[in-house]
C-alpha positions in Angstrom: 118.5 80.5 99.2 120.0 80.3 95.6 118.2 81.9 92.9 116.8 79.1 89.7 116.4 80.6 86.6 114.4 78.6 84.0 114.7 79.3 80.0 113.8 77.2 77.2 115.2 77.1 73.6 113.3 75.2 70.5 115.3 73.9 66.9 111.9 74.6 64.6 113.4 72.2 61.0 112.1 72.6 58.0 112.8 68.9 56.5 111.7 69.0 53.6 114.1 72.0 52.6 116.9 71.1 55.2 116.7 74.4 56.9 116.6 75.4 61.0 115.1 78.2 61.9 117.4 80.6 63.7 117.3 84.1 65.5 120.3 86.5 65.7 119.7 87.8 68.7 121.0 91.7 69.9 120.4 91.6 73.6 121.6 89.2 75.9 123.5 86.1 74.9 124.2 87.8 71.4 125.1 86.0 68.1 123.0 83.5 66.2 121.2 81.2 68.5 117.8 78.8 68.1 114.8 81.4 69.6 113.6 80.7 73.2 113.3 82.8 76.3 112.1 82.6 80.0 109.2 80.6 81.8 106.8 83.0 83.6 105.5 81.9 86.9 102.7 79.1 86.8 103.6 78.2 83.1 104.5 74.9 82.2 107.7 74.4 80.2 106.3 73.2 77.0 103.8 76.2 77.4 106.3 78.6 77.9 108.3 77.1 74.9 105.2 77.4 72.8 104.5 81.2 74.1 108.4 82.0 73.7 108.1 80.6 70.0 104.9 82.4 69.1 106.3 85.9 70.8 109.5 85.7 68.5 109.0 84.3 65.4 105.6 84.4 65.1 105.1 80.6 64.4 103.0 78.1 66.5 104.9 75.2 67.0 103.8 71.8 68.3 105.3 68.3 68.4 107.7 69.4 70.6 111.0 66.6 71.3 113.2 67.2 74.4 116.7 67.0 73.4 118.0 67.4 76.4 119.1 70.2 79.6 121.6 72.7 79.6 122.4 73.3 83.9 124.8 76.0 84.8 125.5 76.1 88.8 127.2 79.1 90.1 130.2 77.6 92.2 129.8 80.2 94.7 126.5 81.1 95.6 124.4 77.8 94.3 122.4 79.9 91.9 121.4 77.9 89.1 120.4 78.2 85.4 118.4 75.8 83.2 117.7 75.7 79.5 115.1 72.9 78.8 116.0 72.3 74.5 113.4 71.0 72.5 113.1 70.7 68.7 110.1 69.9 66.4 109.2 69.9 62.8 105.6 70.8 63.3 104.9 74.6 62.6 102.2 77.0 60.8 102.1 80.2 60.7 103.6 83.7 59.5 107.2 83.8 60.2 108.0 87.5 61.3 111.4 89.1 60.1 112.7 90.6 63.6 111.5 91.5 66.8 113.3 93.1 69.8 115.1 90.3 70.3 116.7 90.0 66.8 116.4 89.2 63.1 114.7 86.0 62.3 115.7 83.6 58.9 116.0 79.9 57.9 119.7 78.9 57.3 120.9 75.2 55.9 121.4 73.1 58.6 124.7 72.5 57.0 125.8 76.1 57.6 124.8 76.4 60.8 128.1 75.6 62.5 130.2 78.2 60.4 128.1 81.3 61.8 128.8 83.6 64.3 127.0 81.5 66.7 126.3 82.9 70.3 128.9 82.0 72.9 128.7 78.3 73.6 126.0 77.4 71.0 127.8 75.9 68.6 129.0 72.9 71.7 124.8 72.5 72.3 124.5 71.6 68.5 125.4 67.7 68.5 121.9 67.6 71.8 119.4 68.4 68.6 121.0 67.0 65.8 122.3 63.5 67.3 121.3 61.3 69.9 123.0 60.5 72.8 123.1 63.5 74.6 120.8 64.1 77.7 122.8 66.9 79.8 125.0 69.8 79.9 126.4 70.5 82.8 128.7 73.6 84.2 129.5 75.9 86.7 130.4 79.8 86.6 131.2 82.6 88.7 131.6 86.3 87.8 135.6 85.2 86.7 135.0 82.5 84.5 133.0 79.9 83.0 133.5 76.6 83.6 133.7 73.7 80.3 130.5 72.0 79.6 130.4 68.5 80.8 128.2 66.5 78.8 125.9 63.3 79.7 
């Protein structure tokens, strides 16, 4: 039976000062990315968003928008990944300056595309910032990842 992974990731924007709150994380996926993590079992996948929020930045978020699905299948054994992406601009909170997982900072939405952006990150942008975009879809194996299709 193929394994199912499920992960969130939330865009926290700061509208009035144009800003997106990013992580730059030093573990796994590593390079600047929007903070998120894994759903624990029985959690619901706003909950866990909300949790994974809280745990690494420090902020309570609510308000949250689905922008869309990230799906990775593994063309070989059928395991599959899922990042459920959300965004909101409803926060409060103390934001905390790094955790395990990396350091935490606003940046201009405007620069976000220029920084050293975890691997495939930068081609998820246009799902929070544009509408249009419900699904990302790929496959991998332990050669190669497949190109994103997007829906």
């Amino acid at each position: 039976m193929p394994n199912v992974e499920l992960t969130n990731m939330c865009m926290i924007y700061d509208k009035k000062h144009n800003k997106v709150l990013v992580q730059d994380r030093l573990k796994s996926w590593k390079g600047i990315t929007f903070p998120g993590g894994h759903m624990e079992e029985g959690e619901s996948i706003v909950d866990s968003t909300i949790r994974e929020i809280k745990e690494e930045t420090g902020l309570s978020v609510r308000d949250l928008k689905l922008c869309g699905i990230i799906h990775w299948v593994h063309d070989m054994t059928g395991d599959r990944y899922f990042v459920f992406s959300f965004k909101t601009e409803q926060f409060s909170g103390e934001l905390l300056d790094t955790t395990d997982e990396g350091r935490i900072f606003w940046v201009d939405k405007e620069e976000l595309p220029f920084l050293p952006l975890a691997r495939g990150f930068g081609e998820r942008l246009p799902m929070f910032f544009e509408e249009g975009y419900n699904e990302g879809f790929g496959t991998w194996n332990e050669h190669v990842r497949g190109d994103m299709v997007w829906k």
